[in-house]
C-alpha positions in Angstrom: 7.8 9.1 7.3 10.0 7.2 5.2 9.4 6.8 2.0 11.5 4.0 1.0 9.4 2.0 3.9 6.4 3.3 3.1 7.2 2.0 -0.6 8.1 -0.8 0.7 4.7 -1.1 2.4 2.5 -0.1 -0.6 4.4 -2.9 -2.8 3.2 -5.6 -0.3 -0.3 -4.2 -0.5 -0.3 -4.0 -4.0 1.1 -7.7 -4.2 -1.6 -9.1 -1.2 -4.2 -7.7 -3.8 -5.6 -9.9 -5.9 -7.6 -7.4 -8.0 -4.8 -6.1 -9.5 -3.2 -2.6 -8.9 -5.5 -0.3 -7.6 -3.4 2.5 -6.5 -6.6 4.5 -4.8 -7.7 1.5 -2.6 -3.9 1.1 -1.8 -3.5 4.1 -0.5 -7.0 3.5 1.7 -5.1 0.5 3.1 -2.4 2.0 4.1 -4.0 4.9 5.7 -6.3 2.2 7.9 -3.1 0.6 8.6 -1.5 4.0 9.9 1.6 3.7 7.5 
């Protein structure tokens, strides 16, 4: 992995959530999404 992509990646999540920053379900996102 890279982790500057894969940062990258979680800031998109974190911006498409409109819940605010939940790092937890983040990381379930990107998991389901194979990043």
């Amino acid at each position: 992995m890279c982790a500057s992509i894969d940062n990258h990646q979680l800031k998109i999540l974190i911006q498409d959530d409109g819940q605010g920053i939940d790092l937890y379900k983040v990381y379930q996102k990107a998991k389901e999404k194979g990043l």
